[in-house]
VEXVO-378469 format. One record per residue (C-alpha): residue number from 1; z, y, x. Coordinates in pm, 1 decimal. Last residue first. Layout:
<atoms>
i	zz	yy	xx
NUM	Z	Y	X .
...
</atoms>
This chain:
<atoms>
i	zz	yy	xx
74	1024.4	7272.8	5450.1 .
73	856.6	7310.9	5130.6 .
72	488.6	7244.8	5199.3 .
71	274.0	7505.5	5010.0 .
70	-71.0	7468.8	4851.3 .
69	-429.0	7333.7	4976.8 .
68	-504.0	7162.1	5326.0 .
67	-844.7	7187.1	5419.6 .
66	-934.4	6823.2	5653.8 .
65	-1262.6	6919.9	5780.7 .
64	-1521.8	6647.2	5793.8 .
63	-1563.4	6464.4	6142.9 .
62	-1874.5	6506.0	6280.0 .
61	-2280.5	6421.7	6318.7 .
60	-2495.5	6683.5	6460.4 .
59	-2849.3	6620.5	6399.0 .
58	-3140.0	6800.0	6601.7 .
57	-3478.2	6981.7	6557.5 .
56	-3577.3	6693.5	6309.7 .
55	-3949.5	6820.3	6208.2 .
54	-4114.0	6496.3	6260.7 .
53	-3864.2	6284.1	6113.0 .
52	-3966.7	6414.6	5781.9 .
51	-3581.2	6479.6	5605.5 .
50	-3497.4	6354.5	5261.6 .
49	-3184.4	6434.7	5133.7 .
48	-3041.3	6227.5	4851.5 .
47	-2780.7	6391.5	4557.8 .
46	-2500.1	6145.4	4538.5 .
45	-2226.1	6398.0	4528.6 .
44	-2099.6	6305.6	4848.0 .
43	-2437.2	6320.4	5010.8 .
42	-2714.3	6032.9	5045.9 .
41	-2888.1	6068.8	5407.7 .
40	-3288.4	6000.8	5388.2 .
39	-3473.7	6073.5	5719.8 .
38	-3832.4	6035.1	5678.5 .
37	-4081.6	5780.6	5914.2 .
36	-4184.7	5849.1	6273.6 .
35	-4085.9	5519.4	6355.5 .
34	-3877.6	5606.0	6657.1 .
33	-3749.8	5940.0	6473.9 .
32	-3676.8	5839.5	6143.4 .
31	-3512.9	5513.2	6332.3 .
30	-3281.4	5672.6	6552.1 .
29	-3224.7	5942.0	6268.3 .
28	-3108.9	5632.7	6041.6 .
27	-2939.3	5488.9	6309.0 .
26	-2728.1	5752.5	6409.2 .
25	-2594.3	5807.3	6028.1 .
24	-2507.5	5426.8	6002.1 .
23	-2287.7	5451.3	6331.7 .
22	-2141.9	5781.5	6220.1 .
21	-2040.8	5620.1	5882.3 .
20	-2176.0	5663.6	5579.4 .
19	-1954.0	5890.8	5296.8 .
18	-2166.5	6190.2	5367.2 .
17	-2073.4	6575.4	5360.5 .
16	-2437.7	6784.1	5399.8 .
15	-2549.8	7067.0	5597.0 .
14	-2868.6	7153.9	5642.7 .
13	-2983.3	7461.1	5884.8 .
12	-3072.8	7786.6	5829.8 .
11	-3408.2	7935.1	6020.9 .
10	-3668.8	7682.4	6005.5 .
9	-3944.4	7629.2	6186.1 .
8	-3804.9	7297.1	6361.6 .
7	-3504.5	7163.2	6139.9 .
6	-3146.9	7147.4	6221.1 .
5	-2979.0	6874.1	6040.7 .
4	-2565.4	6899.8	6035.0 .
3	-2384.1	6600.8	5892.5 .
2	-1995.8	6590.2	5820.7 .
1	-1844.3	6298.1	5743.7 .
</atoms>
């Protein structure tokens, strides 16, 4: 899953591939925001990002790209 975090003041934005589902991805930014708490998504690679909910400009939540690699023989 693909997971997009823009963040106020801030010129690039962070992009991350998850393994959590959209549902589980909108409630952790539901609740960094309602509680005013951090954002913390684990990536792919199990590295952690930690986001203040604060500064969440927005969070755009889709499907990973599917890259297809080689040749089909037809």
């Amino acid at each position: 899953m693909e997971v997009r975090i823009g963040v106020q003041d801030v010129a690039r934005e962070l992009v991350l591939e998850s393994e959590q589902s959209p549902d589980e991805i909108s409630a952790a930014v539901t609740a960094a925001l309602a509680e005013g708490g951090t954002l913390r998504l684990r990536d792919v690679k199990g590295r952690e990002v930690i986001v203040p909910g604060s500064v969440i400009g927005y969070v755009d939540i889709g499907a990973a790209e599917v890259r297809h690699v080689g040749f089909t023989i037809a």
